[in-house]
N, CA, C and O atoms as CSV, one atom per row, in Angstrom:
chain,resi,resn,atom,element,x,y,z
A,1,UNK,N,N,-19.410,3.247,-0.219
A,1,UNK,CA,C,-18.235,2.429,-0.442
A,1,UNK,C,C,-17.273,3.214,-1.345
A,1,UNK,O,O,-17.802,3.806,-2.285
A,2,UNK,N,N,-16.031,3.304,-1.214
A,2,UNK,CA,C,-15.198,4.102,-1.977
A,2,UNK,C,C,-14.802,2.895,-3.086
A,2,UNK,O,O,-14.985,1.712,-3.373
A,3,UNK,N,N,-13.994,4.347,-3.549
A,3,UNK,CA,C,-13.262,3.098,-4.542
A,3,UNK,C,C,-12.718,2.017,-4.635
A,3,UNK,O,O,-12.992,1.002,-5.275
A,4,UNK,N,N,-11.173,2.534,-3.321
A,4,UNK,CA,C,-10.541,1.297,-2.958
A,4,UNK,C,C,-10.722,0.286,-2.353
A,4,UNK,O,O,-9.984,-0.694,-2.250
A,5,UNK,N,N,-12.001,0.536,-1.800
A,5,UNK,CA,C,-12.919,-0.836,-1.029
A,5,UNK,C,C,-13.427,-1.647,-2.188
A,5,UNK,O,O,-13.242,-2.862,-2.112
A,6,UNK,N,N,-14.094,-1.126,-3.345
A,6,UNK,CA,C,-14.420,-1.531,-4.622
A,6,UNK,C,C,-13.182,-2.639,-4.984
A,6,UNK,O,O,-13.080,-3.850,-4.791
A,7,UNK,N,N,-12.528,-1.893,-5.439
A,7,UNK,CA,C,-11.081,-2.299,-5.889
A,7,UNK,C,C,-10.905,-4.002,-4.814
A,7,UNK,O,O,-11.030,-5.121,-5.312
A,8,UNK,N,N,-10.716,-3.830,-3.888
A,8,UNK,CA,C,-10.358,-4.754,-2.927
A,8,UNK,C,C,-11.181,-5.406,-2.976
A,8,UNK,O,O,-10.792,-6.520,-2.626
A,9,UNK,N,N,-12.508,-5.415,-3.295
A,9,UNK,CA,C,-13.736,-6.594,-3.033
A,9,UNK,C,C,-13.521,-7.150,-4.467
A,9,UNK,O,O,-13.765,-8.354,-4.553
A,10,UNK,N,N,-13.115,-6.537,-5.622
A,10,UNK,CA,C,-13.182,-7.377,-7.276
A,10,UNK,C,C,-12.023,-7.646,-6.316
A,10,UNK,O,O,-12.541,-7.399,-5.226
A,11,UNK,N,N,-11.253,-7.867,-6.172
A,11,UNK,CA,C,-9.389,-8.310,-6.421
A,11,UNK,C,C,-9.646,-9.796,-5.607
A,11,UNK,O,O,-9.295,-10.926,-5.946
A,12,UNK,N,N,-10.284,-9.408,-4.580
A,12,UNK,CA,C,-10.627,-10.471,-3.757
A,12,UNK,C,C,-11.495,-11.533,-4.760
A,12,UNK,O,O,-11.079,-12.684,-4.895
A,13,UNK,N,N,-12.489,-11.165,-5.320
A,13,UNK,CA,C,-13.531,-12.094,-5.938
A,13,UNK,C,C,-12.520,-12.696,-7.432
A,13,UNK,O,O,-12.552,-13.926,-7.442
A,14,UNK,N,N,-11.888,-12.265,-8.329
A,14,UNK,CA,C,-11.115,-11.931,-8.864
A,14,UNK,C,C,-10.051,-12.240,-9.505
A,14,UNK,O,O,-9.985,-12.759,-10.619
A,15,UNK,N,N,-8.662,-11.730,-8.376
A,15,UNK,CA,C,-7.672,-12.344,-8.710
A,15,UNK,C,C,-7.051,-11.837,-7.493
A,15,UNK,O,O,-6.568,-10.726,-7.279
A,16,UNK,N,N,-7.168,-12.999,-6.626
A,16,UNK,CA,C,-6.983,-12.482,-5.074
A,16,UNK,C,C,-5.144,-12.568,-5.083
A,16,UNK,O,O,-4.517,-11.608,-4.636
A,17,UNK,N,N,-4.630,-13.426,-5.466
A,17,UNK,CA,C,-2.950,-13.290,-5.708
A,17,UNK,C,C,-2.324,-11.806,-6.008
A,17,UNK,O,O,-1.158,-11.450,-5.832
A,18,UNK,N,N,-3.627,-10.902,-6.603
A,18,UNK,CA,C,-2.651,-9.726,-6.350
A,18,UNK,C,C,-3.181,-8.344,-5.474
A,18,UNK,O,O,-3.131,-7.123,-5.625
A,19,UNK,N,N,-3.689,-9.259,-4.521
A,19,UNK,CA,C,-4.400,-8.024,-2.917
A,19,UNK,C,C,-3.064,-7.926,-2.517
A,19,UNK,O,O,-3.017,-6.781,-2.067
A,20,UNK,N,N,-2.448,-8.194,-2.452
A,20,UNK,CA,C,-1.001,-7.887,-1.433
A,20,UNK,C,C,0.025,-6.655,-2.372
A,20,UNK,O,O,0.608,-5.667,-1.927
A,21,UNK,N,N,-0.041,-7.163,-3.759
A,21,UNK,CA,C,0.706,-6.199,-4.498
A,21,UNK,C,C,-0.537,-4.647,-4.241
A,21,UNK,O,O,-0.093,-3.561,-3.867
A,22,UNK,N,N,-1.537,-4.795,-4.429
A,22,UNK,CA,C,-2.510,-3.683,-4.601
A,22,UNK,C,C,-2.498,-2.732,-3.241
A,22,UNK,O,O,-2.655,-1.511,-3.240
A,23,UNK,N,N,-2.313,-3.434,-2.279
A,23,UNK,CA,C,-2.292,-2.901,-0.640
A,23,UNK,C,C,-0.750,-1.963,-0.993
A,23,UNK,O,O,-0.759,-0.739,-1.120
A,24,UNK,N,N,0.547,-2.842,-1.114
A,24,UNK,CA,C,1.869,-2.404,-1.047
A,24,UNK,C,C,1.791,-0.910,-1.782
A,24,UNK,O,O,2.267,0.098,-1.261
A,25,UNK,N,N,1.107,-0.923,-3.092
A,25,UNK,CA,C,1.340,0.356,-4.035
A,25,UNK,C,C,0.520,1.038,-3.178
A,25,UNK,O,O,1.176,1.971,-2.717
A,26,UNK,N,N,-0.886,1.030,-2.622
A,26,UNK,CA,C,-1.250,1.742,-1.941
A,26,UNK,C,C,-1.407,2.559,-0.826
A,26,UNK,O,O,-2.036,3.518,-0.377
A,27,UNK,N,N,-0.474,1.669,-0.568
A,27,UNK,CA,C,0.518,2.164,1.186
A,27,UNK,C,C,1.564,3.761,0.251
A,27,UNK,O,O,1.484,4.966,0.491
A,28,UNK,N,N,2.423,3.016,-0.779
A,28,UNK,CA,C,3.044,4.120,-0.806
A,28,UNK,C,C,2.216,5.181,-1.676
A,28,UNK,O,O,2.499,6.378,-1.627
A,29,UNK,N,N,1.617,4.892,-2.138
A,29,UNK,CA,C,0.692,6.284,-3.073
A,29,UNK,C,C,0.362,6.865,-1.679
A,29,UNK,O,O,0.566,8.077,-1.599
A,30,UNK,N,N,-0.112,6.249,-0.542
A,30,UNK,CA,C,-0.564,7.293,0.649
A,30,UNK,C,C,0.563,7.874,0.742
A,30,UNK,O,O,0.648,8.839,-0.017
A,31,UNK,N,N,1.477,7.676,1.374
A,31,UNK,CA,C,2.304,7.793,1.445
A,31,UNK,C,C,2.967,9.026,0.961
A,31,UNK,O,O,3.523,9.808,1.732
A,32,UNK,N,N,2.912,9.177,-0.191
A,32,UNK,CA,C,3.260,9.870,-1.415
A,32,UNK,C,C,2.410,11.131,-1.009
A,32,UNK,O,O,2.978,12.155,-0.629
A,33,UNK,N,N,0.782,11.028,-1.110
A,33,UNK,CA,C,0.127,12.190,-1.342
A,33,UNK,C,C,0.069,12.356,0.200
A,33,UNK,O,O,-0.745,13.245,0.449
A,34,UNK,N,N,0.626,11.834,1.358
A,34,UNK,CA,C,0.910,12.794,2.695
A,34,UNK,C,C,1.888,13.516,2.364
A,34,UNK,O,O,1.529,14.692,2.440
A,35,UNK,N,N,3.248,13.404,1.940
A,35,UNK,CA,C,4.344,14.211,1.492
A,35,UNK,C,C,3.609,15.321,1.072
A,35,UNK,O,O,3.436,16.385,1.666
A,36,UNK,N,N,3.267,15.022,0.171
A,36,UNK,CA,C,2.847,16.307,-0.857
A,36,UNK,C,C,1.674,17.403,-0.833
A,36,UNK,O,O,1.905,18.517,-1.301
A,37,UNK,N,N,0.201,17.042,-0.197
A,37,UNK,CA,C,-0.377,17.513,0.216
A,37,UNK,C,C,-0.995,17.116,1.566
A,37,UNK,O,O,-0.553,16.273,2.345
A,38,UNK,N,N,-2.249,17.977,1.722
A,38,UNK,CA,C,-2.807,18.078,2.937
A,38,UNK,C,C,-4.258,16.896,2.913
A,38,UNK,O,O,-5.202,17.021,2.134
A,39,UNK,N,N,-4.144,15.918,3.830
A,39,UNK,CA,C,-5.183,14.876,3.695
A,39,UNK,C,C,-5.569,14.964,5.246
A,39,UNK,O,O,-4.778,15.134,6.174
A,40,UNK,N,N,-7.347,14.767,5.347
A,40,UNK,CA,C,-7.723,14.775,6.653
A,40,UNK,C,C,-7.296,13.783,6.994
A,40,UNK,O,O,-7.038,12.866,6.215
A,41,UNK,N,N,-7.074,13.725,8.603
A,41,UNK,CA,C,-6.354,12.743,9.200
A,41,UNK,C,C,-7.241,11.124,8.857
A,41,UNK,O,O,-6.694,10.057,8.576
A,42,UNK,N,N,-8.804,11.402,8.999
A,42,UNK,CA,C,-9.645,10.242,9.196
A,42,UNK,C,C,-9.517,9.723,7.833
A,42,UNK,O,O,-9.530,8.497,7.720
A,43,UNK,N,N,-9.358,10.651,6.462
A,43,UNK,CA,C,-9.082,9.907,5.482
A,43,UNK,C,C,-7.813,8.731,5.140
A,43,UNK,O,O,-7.768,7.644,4.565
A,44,UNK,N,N,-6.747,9.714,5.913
A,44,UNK,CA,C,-5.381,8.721,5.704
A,44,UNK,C,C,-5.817,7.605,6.525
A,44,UNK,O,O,-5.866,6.512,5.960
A,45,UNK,N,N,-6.187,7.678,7.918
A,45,UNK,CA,C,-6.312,6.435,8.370
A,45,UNK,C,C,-7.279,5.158,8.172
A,45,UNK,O,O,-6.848,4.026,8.395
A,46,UNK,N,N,-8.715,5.405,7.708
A,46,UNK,CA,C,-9.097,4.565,6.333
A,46,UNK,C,C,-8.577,4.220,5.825
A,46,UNK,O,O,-8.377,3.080,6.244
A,47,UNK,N,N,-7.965,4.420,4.857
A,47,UNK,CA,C,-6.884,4.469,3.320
A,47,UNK,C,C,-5.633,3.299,4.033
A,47,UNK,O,O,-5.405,2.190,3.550
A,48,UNK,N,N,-4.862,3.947,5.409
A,48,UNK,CA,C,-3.988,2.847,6.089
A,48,UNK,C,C,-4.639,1.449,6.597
A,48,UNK,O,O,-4.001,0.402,6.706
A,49,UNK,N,N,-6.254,1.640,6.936
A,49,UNK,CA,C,-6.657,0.409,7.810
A,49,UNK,C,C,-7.020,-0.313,6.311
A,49,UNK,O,O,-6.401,-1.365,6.471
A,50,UNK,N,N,-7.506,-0.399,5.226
A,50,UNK,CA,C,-7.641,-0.881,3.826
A,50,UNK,C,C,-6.722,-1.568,3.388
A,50,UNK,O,O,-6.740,-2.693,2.887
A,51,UNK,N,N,-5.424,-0.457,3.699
A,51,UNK,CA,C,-3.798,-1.210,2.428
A,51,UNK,C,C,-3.323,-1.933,3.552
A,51,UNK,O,O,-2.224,-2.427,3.298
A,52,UNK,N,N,-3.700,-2.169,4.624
A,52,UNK,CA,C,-2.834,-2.936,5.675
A,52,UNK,C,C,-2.884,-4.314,5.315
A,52,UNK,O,O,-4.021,-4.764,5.174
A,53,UNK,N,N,-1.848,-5.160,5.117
A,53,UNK,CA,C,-1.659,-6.831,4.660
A,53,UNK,C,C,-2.771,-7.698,5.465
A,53,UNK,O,O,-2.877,-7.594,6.687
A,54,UNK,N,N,-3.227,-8.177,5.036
A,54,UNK,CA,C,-4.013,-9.340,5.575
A,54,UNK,C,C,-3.241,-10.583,6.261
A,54,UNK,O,O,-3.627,-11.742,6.410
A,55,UNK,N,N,-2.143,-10.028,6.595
A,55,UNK,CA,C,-0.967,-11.482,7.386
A,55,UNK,C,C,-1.790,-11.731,8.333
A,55,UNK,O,O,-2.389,-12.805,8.277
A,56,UNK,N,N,-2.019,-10.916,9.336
A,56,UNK,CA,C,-2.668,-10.409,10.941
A,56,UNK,C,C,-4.049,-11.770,11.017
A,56,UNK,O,O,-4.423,-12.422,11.993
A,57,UNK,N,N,-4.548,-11.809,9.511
A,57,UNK,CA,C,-6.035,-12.474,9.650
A,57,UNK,C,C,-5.444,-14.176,9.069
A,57,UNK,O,O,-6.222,-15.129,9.110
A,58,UNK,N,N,-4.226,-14.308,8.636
A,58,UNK,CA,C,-4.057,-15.661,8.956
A,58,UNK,C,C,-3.864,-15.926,7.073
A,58,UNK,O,O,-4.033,-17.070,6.651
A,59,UNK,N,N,-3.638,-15.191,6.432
A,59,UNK,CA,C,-3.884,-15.200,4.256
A,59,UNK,C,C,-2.805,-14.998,4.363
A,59,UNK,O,O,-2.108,-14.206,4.998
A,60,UNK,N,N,-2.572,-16.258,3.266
A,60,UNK,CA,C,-0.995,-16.472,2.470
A,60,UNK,C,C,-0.761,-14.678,1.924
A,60,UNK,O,O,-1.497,-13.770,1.536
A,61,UNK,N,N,0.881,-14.899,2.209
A,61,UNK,CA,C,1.244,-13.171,1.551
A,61,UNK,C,C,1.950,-13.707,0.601
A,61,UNK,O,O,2.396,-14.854,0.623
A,62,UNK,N,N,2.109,-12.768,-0.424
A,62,UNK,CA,C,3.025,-13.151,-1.617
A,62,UNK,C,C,4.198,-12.223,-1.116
A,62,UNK,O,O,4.280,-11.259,-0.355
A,63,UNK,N,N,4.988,-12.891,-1.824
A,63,UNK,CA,C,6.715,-12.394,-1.855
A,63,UNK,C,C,6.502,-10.838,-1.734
A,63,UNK,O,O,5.409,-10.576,-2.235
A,64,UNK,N,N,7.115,-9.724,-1.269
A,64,UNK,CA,C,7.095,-8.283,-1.577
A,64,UNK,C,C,8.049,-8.270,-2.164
A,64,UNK,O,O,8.836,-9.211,-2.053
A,65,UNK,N,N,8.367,-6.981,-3.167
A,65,UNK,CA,C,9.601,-6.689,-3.626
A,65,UNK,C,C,10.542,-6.602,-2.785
A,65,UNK,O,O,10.394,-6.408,-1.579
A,66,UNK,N,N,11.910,-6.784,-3.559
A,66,UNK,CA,C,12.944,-6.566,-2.363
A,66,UNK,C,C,13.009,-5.273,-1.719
A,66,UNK,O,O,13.286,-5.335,-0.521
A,67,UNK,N,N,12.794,-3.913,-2.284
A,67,UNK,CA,C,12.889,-2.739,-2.111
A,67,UNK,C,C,11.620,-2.365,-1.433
A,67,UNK,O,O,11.355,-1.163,-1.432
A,68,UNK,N,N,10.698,-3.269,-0.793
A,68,UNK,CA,C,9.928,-3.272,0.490
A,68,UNK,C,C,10.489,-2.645,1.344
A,68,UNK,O,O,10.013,-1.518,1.473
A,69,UNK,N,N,11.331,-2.880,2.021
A,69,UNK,CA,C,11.263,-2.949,3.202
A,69,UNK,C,C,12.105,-1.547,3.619
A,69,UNK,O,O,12.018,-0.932,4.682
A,70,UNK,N,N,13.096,-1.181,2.247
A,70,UNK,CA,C,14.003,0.146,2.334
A,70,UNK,C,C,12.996,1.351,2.694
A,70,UNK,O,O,11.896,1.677,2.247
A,71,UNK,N,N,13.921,1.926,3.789
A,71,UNK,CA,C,13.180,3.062,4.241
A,71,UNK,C,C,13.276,4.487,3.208
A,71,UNK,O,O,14.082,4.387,2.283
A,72,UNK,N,N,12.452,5.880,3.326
A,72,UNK,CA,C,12.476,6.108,2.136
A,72,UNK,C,C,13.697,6.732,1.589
A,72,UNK,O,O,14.059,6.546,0.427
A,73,UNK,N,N,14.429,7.590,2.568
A,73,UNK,CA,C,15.835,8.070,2.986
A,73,UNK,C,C,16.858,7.547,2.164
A,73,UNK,O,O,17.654,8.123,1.423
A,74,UNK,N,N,16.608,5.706,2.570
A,74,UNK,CA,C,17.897,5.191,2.047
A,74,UNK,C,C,16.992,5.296,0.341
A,74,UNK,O,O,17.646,6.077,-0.350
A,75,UNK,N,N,16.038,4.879,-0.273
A,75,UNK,CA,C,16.075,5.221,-1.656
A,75,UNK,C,C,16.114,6.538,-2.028
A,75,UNK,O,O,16.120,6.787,-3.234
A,76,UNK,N,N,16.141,7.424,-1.235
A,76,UNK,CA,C,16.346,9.203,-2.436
A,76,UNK,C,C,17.684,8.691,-2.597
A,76,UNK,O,O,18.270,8.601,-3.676
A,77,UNK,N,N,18.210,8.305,-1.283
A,77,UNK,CA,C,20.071,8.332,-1.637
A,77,UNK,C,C,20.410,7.546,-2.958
A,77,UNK,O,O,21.409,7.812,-3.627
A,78,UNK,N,N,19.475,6.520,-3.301
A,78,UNK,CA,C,19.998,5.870,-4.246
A,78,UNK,C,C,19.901,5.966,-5.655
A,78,UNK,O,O,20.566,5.449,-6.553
A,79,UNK,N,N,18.594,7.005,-5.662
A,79,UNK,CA,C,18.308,7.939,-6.758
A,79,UNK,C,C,19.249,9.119,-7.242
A,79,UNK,O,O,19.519,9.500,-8.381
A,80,UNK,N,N,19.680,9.595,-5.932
A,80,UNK,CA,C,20.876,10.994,-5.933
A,80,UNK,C,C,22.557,10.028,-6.978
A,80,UNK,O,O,23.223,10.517,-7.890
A,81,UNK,N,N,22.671,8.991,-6.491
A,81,UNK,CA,C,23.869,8.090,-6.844
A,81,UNK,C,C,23.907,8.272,-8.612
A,81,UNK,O,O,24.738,8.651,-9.437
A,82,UNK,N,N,22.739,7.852,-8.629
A,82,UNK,CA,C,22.312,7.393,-10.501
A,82,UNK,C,C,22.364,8.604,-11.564
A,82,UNK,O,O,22.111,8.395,-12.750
């Protein structure tokens, strides 16, 4: 069992209100360390089938941030602005 399965089974037992925030950061930390380095493919896709929202199985989602949904393009631009 890895970590983030760990992680996800306390959050669940826990303080299940914040599996949805924990998935979101973890989408982009993947995210992040595909940019930057080299990850076997079977690892990223683990890591994606884990942080994927539980909407699909029928569990209340909490609100996402608004800056969800911005693709990543439009935030460098908005970093370059500042």
């Amino acid at each position: 069992m890895s970590s983030v399965e760990r992680h996800l089974r306390i959050l669940e037992e826990r303080a299940p209100e914040m599996l949805d925030l924990y998935r979101l950061v973890g989408r982009d930390v993947l995210r992040l360390a595909t940019e930057k380095s080299t990850l076997e493919a079977g690892t990223v896709a683990r890591l994606e089938t884990l942080f994927q929202s539980r909407r699909s199985a029928g569990a209340p989602l909490a609100a996402e941030p608004a800056t969800a949904g911005k693709s990543a393009d439009a935030d460098k631009g908005a970093r370059k602005k500042r």
